[in-house]
C-alpha positions as a Markdown table, in Angstrom:
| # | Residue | x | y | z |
|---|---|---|---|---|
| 1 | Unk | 0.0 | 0.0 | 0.0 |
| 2 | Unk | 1.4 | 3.6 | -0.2 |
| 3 | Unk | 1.5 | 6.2 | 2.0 |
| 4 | Unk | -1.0 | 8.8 | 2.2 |
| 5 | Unk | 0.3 | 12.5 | 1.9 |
| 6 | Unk | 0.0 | 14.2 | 5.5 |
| 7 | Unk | -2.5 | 17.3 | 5.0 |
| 8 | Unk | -0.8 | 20.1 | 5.9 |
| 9 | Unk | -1.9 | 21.7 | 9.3 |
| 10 | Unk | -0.1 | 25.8 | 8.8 |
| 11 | Unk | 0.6 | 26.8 | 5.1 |
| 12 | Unk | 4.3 | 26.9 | 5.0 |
| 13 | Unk | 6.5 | 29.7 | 6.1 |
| 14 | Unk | 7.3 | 32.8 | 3.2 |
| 15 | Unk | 10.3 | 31.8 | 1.5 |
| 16 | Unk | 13.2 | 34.5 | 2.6 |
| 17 | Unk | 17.0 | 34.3 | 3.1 |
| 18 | Unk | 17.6 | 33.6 | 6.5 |
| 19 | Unk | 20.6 | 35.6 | 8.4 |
| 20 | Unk | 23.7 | 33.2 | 9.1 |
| 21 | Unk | 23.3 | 34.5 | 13.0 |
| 22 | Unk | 20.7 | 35.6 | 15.0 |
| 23 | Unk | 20.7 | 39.4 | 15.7 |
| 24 | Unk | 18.2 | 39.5 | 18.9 |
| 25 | Unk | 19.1 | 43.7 | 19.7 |
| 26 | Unk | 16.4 | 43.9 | 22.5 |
| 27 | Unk | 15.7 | 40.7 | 23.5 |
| 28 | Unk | 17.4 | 39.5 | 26.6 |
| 29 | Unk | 17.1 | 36.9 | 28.7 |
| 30 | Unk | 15.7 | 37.1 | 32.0 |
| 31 | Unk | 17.5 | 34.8 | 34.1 |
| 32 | Unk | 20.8 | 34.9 | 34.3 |
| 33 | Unk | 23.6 | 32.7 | 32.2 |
| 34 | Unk | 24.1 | 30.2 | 34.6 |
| 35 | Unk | 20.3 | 30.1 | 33.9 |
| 36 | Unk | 19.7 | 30.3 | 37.7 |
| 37 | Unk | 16.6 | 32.8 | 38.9 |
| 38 | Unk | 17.6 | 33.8 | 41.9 |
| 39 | Unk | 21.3 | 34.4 | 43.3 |
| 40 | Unk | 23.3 | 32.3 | 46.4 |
| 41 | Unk | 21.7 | 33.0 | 49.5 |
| 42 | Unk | 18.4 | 34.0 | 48.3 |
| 43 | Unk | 15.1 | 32.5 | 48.7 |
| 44 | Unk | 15.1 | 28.4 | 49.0 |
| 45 | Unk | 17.2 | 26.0 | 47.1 |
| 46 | Unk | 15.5 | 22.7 | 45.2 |
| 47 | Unk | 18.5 | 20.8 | 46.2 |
């Protein structure tokens, strides 16, 4: 038997060169790098 063709749920993306990096100039993370929220010796600790 052969495959059916998956319908397509979103009409595919507009066809446009993409940048080699990312330029994000205002968006910045919220935590910090070490992806922690809160620094040492506040709040609780999960561990």
């Amino acid at each position: 038997p052969r495959p059916r063709p998956r319908p397509p749920r979103h009409s595919p993306p507009p066809t446009r060169p993409r940048p080699r990096e990312t330029y994000l100039p205002l968006l910045r993370p919220r935590l910090p790098v070490d992806g922690r929220e809160r620094r040492s010796g506040e709040g609780h600790s999960r561990l």
